[in-house]
N, C-alpha and C positions, 0 to 999 in steps of 0.2 A: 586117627590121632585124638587124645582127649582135648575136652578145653581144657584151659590152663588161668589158674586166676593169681590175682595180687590180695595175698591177705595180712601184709603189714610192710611197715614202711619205716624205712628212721632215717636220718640225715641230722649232721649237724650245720651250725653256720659255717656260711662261708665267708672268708676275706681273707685278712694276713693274721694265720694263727703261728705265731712266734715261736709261744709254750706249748704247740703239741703234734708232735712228731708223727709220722706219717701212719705208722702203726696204731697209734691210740686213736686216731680220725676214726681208721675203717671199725675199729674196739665199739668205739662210740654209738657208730651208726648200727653196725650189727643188734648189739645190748638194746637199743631204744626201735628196734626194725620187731624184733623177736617177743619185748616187750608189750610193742603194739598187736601183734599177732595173738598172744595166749600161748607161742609156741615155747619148748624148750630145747639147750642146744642138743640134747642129746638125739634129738629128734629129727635134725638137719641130716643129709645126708651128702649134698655140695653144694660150691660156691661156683660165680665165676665172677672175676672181680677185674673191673677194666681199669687199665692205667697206660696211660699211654709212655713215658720216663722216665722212673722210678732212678734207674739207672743214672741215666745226668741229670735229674734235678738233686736225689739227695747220695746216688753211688750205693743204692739198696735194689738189688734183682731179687731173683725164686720169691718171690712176691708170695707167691700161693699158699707157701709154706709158713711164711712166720708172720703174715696176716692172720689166715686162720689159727694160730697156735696164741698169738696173740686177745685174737677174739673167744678164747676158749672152746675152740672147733677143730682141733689137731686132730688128725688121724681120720678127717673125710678127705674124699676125694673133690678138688678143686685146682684153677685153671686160673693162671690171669689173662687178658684179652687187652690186646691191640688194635686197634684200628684210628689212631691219631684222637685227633677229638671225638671222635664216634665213638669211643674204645666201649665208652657205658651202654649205649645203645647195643652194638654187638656184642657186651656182656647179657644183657637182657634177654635180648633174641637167644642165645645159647642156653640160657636156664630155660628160656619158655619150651625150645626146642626138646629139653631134657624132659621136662615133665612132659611135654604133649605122645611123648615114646613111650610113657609107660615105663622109661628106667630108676625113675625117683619119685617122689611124692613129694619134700620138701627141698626145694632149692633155692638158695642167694642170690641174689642176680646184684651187684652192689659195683661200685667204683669209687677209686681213691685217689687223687695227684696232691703233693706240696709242693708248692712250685716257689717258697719263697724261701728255702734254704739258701739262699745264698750263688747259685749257679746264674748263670746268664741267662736268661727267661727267653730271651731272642734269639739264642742260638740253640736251645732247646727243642722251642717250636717251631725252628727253620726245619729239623730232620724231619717233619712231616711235610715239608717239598720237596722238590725235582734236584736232589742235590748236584749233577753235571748238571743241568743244562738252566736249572732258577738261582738257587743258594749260590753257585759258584759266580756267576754276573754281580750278586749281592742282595738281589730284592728280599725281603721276610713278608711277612702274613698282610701285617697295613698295605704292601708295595703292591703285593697281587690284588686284594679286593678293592684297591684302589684303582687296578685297572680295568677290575669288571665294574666296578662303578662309573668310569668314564665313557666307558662302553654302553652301559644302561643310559648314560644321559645322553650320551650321541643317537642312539638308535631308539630312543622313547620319549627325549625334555625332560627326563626328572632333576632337580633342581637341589643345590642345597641345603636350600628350607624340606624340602621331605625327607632327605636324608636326618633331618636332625629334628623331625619330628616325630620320627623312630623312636630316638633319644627322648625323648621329652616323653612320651606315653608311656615306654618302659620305666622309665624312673617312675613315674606317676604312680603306675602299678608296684614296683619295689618296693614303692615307700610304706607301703602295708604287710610286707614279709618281715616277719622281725628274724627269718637268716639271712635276708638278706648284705652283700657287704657292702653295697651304699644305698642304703633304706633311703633315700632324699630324692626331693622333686628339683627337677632345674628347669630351667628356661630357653625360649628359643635364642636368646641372646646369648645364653651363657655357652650353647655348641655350637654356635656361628661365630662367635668371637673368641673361642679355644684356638692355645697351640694347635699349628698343624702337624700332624704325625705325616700323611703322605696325601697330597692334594687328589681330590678333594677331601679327605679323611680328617677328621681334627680329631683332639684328644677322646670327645665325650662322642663320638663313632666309633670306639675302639672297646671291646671289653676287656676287666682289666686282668692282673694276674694276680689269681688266686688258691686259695687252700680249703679244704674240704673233701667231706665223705658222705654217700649214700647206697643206701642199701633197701630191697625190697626180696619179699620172701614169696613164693612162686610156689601157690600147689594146685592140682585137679579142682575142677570147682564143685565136684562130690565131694572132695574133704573142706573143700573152706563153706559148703553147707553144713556141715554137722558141727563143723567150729561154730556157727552160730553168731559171728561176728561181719562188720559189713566188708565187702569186699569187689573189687570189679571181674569181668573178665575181660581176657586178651581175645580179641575178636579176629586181630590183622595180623600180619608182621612184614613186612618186605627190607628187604638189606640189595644193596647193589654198589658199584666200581664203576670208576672211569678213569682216565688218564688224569695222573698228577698234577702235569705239565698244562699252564694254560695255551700254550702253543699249539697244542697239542688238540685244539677241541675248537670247531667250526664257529663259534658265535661266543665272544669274551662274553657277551652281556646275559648270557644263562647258563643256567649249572645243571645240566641233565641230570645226573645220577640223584638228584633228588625228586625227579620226576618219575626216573625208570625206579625208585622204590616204593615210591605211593602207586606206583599201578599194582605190583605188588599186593599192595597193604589192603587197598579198595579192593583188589578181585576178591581177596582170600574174606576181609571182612562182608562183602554182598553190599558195601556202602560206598557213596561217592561224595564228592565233598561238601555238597547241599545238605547232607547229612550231621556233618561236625558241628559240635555246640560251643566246643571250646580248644587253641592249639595252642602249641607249647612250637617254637621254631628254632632254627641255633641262628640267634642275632651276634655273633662274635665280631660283626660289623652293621651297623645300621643296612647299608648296601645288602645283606648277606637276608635279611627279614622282609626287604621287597622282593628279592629276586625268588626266594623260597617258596612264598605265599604261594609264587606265580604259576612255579613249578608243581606244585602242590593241587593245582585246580582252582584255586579261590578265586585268583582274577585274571583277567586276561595277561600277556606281555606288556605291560608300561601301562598298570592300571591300578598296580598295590598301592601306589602314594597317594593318588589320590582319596584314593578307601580311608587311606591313613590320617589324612590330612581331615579326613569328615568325617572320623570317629566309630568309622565302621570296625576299628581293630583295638576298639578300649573298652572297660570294664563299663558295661551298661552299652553297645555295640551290638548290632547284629551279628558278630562274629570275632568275641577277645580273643586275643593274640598276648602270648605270654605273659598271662596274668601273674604270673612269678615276680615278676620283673627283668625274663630274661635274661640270656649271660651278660648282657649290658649294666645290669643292674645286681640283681641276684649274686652276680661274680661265674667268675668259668675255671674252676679246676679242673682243665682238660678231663679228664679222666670217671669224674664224677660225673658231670653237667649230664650224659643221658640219661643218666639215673635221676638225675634231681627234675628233669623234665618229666618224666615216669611217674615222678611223687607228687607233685604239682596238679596232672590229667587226675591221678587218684582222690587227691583231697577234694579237688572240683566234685567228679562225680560222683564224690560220698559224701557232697556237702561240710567239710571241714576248713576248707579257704577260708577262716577266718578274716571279714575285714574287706576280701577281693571275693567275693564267691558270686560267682555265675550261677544267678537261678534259673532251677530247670535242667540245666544239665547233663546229658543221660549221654552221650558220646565225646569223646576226646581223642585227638590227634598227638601224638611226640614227632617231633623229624631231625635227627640228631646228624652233625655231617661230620666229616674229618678234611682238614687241612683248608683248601680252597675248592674241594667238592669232589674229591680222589676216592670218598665213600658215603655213604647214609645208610642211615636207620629209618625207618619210618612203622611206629606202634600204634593201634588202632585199640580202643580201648571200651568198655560198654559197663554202664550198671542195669542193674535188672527192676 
């Protein structure tokens, strides 16, 4: 297999974009991905573009089709990709896979959701659960990671204050992404004394519901040497499954399938997590950014909060943690968010993080999940 590198990148903001339709997002990102590159569309040869409900959030399917015809890329061959909130992630892995075959030289790897059309955002993102046997009792997304969080506190003391210290560091970091959708720092008081969505869960544990597109361009890293422009390579990749259903899975208080994708990601990249300089995780719950870390290798079981709590996971840390600001911060269009995790590891390791930049550098982690841990991505990433 070839390497395969990332040699441009576009994204726009995220949050609630009213005036622009789900079409003109992925327009967007492509146009400023391609830009950044030096590339031209004629030059593309596919996409694969993750979105997780095109469908019920704006009643728009064949995605693949009037995206790219939209984006001015009609007539390649391109795919949209599912996988719940992963969707971007396993868009990614499927471009990387494309090129490392030797079947394309230029490939998309992008993801797009609008989720603020007007549809029920909670009954959206219920069909990436257990519809017999979770949806149908009534619980959504807060109710389940709510109850692996009662699980982590019962079988470890996490507390809380760590849970909403999560919160407070992400924003910290947010507030220096200017896409981000709430650029603002808050307080320990301001997530301890929020509505509660689902106990222990209060509002500012919760990522919100958002709008956005991201896109990154995917070639052998012989061609992104003669482009001349800076660029990373994909060092890793691992993707993995588990059951839906939290019933279903021996310990609430962990989420394997993000563990069984970093082993994965480590074998393939020759790297273990002592290695990483900087990671990107899906915090779609504060809960969801302990327990991942854990899964991950970085810290023992019922040891991320306190890392957290001591700054080992902030910008100037032995080990930042979504210097983005996070879907907590940053915003989560389902469908984007792996993508935008992708672009985040990139500007780090190419020194672009304006503002948030981790010096030094030189490796980065993504770990993108879907649903309540039903799938992951995990990208391993390297500058030269």
């Amino acid at each position: 297999m070839r390497e395969v590198a990332v040699i441009g990148t576009g994204m726009t903001k995220f949050g609630e974009l009213w005036d622009s339709p789900l079409r003109d997002l992925y327009a967007e990102a492509v146009a400023d991905c391609l830009k950044d590159a030096g590339v031209k569309r004629d030059q593309i040869q596919s996409a694969w573009i993750g979105c997780m409900t095109s469908g019920l959030f704006n009643g728009q399917e064949h995605l693949a089709s009037i995206l790219t015809d939209y984006a001015g890329l009609s007539g390649i061959a391109a795919t949209r990709v599912e996988s719940a909130c992963a969707s971007g992630g396993a868009a990614f892995r499927a471009g990387w896979l494309e090129v490392a075959s030797g079947a394309s030289d230029f490939v998309l790897a992008g993801g797009v959701e609008k989720m603020n059309d007007g549809a029920d955002a909670t009954y959206c993102l219920s069909t990436a659960a257990d519809q017999e046997y979770e949806v149908y009792h009534g619980v959504t997304f807060p109710g389940l990671y709510a109850m692996i969080a009662k699980a982590h506190m019962h079988k470890h003391g996490t507390t809380r204050e760590d849970l909403a210290a999560v919160a407070v560091k992400n924003h910290k970091h947010g507030a220096r992404n200017p896409r981000a959708q709430f650029p603002t720092e808050i307080t320990m008081d301001t997530v301890l004394n929020a509505v509660t969505v689902s106990t222990p869960l209060g509002l500012f544990d919760c990522s919100p519901v958002s709008d956005g597109a991201a896109t990154v361009l995917l070639a052998p890293v012989e061609v992104a040497e003669d482009l001349g422009r800076p660029y990373v390579t994909v060092k890793g990749s691992g993707h993995a499954t588990d059951s839906i259903a939290l019933h279903d899975r021996s310990d609430l208080a962990s989420i394997p399938v993000v563990k069984k994708a970093a082993e994965k990601a480590y074998a393939m990249a020759g790297v273990g997590p002592k290695d990483i300089d900087v990671v990107e995780v899906h915090d779609c719950f504060t809960i969801a950014e302990l327990v991942c870390l854990e899964e991950l290798g970085f810290f023992e079981p019922g040891q991320a909060a306190a890392a957290t709590k001591a700054g080992t996971t902030a910008l100037g840390g032995d080990l930042p943690v979504n210097t983005s600001g996070g879907l907590k911060s940053k915003g989560h269009p389902v469908g984007a968010t792996g993508i935008a995790q992708i672009i985040e590891i990139v500007e780090q390791l190419t020194g672009r993080a304006e503002g948030r930049q981790v010096e030094g550098a030189k490796i980065g982690l993504a770990q993108n999940m879907g649903g309540s841990g039903g799938s992951s991505t995990v990208h391993i990433l390297e500058v030269s």
